[in-house]
N, C-alpha and C positions, 0 to 999 in steps of 0.2 A: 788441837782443833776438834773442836765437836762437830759429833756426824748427828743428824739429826734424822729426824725418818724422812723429813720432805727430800733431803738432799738423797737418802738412797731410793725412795719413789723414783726420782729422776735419771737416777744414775740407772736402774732395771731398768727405766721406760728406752735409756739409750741403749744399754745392751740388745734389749730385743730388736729392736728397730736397727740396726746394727746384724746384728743375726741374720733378720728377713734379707737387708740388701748385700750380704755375705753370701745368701742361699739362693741367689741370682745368677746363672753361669751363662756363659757367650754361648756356649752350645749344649744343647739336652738332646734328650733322647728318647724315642714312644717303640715302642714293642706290641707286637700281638699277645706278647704273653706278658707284658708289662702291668704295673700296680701305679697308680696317681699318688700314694701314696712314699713313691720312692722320691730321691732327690732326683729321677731322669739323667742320671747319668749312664755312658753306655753299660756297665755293669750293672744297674740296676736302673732300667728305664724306665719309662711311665707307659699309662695305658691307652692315653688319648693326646690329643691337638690342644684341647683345651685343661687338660691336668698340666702340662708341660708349656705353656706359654706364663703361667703364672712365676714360672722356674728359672724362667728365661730372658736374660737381662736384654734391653731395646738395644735393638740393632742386633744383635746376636741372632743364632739361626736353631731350628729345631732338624733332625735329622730322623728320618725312618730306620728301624734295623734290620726290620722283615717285613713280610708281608701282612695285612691284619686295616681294618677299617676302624681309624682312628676317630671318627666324630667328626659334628659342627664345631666350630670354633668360632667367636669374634674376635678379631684384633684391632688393636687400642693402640699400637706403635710400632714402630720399624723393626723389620723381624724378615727372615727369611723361611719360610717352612719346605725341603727339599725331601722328594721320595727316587732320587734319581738312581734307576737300578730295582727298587722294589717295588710291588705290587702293593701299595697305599691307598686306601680306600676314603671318601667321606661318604656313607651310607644315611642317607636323611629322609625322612617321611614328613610332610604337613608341615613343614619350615628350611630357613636356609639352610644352604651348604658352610660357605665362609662367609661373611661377613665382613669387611673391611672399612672400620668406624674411627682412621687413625688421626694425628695431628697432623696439622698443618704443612708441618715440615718432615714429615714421617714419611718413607719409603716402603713397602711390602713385594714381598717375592716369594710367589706360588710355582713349586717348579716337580713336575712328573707327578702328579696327584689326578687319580680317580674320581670326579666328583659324581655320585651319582644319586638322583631323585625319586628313586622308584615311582614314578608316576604322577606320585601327590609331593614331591618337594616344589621350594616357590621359586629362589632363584638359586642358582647353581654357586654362582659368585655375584655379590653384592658388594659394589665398590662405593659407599656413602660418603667419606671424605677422606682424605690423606694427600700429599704430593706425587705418590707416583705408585702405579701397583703395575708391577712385570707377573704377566703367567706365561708359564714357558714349560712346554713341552705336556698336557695335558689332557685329559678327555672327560668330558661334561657330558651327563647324556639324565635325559628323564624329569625335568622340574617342567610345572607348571605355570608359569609367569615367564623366565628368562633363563638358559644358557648363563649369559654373563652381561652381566645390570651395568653399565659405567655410569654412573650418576654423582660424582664427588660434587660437595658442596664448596670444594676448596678451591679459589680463584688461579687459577692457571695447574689445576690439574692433569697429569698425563696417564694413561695408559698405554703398554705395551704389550703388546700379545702373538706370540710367535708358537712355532711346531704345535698348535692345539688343535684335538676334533673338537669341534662342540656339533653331536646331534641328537636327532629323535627325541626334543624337546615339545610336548604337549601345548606348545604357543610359540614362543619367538627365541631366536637364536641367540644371537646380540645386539644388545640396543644400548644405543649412548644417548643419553636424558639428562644432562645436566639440569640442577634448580634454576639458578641464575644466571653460573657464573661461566664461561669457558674452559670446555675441556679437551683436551687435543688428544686421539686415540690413533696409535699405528696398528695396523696388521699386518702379521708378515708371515709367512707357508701356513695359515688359518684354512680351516675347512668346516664350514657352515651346513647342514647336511639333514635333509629327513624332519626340518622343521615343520608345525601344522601351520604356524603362523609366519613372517619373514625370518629370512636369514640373517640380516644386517642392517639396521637402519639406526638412523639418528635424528633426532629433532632441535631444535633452535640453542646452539650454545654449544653445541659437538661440532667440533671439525677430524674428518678420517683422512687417515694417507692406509691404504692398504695396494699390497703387493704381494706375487706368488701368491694369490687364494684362488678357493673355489666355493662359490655355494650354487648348493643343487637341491632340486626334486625340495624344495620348499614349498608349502602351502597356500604362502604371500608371498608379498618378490623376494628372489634374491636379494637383492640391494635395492636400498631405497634414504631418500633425503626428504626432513621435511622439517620448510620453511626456509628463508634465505640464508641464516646465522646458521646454517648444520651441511658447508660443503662437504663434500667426496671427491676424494683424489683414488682411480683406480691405474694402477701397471700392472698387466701380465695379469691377468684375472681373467676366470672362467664362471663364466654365470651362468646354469645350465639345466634347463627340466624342471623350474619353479613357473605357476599361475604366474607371477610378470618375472621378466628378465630385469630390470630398471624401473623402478619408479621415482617421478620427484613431484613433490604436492605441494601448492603454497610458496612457491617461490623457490623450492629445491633446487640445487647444485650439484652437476656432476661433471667433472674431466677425466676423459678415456684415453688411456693408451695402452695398445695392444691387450685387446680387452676382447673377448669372444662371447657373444653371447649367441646362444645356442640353445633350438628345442622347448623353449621358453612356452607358452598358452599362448601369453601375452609379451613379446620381446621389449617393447617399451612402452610405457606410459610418462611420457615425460610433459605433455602438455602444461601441467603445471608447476613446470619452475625451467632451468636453463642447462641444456647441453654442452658443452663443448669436447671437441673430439680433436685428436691429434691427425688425424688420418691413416691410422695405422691398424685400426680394428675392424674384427670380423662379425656379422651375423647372419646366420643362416637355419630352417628349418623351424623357425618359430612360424605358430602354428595361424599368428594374424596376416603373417606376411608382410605388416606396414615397415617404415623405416621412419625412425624420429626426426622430428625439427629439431638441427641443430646451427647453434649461434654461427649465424652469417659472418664472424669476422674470423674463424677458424675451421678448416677443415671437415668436411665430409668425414661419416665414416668408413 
């Protein structure tokens, strides 16, 4: 049989390509003292988030070994990135933190990571598209624009977001902004905290279930809903020592249970959109004294 050159062109072009998704591993590794250069394995790990995702086969997870601030990163597909136990840093100036640009069907998981802005980063976390991004156990502090962006362009996207501070962000906490399509965002023991602009809002195409949080001493409200398509479901929330306690604009949506809002400027501003309350919630010590119009077919609060 003759070997021809095109047929060994072909045959290199397979080996390499072969190689590359050979030098794909379920789990890598980043180091403070690590090189981008290594294959990220834990013997020889990498240097950042973004040397070690290229390493790092979809679905598979990146793992911290030490303490050391790993970079921005964008992610492109399902991936787990975990610093759980070490002191993991994202240190960002004048752009994002993480960026979350995955597919369709792509999951991502953010879990004991640092993200921090020193002042001039823009958002914390940026969720642009994928099916589902869980941050779990985290603290976000210092961007100017957002905390944490949920904005997936991808039609029945979720977010999850549990044990996180997000504060002392130079604008707004968290905000859910879907383009079009509906995104369904849970919170669960979240603490919103020291923002200059709101702690939590979402706009037309967000819907929240949060529970066990608190946001306080915010700039803008606490919580807020705006327009009819971006409900809010609160349990067990403390809304406390934010300019408004509640706000809903444009046909906003809110249902309260065992919800305490307290010490507020302004405790509610809900004139513009719909209350309902379970009758199981407190307010006291805000500084208007009013008590909101809430939907006549449900409960006082």
């Amino acid at each position: 049989m003759r070997i021809t050159a095109a047929s060994l062109s072909l045959t290199a072009i397979l080996f390499v390509a072969a190689a590359h998704l050979n030098a794909q591993a379920t789990r890598t590794w980043v180091s403070g003292v690590g090189d981008d250069a290594n294959p990220c394995s834990r013997t020889a790990p990498c240097k950042t988030f973004a040397g070690a995702i290229s390493k790092t086969a979809a679905g598979g997870e990146i793992n911290a070994l030490d303490p050391g601030g790993f970079g921005a990163v964008t992610i492109t597909k399902s991936i787990t990135i975990d610093a759980t136990g070490v002191e993991a840093g994202v240190l960002v100036s004048g752009t994002n933190g993480i960026v979350v640009a995955a597919g369709a069907t792509d999951t991502v998981t953010l879990r004991g990571l640092d993200i921090v802005g020193l002042s001039t980063g823009i958002d914390g976390i940026k969720f642009l598209s994928g099916a589902m991004l869980t941050v779990e156990d985290c603290r976000i502090s210092g961007f100017t624009l957002r905390g944490i962006s949920i904005e997936s362009s991808t039609s029945g996207a979720q977010a999850f977001i549990s044990n996180t501070l997000v504060h002392d962000q130079t604008n707004n906490g968290i905000i859910v902004n879907p383009p079009s399509v509906p995104n369904l965002v849970v919170l669960d023991h979240v603490r919103v905290v020291n923002s200059a602009g709101a702690g939590l809002g979402t706009n037309p195409g967000g819907t929240l279930h949060v529970t066990n949080s608190t946001f306080s001493n915010n700039g803008g409200p606490g919580v807020s809903s705006h327009g009819p398509q971006a409900p809010i479901s609160l349990e067990s929330v403390n809304i406390i020592g934010n300019a408004v306690g509640l706000k809903l604009v444009n046909g906003g949506a809110a249902r309260l249970s065992n919800v305490n809002v307290v010490g507020n400027e302004v405790g509610f501003d809900t004139s513009g959109g719909t209350l309902n309350s379970f009758g199981n919630n407190h307010t006291t010590g805000n500084l208007d004294g009013a008590q909101p119009t809430v939907n006549n077919h449900l409960s006082p609060l």
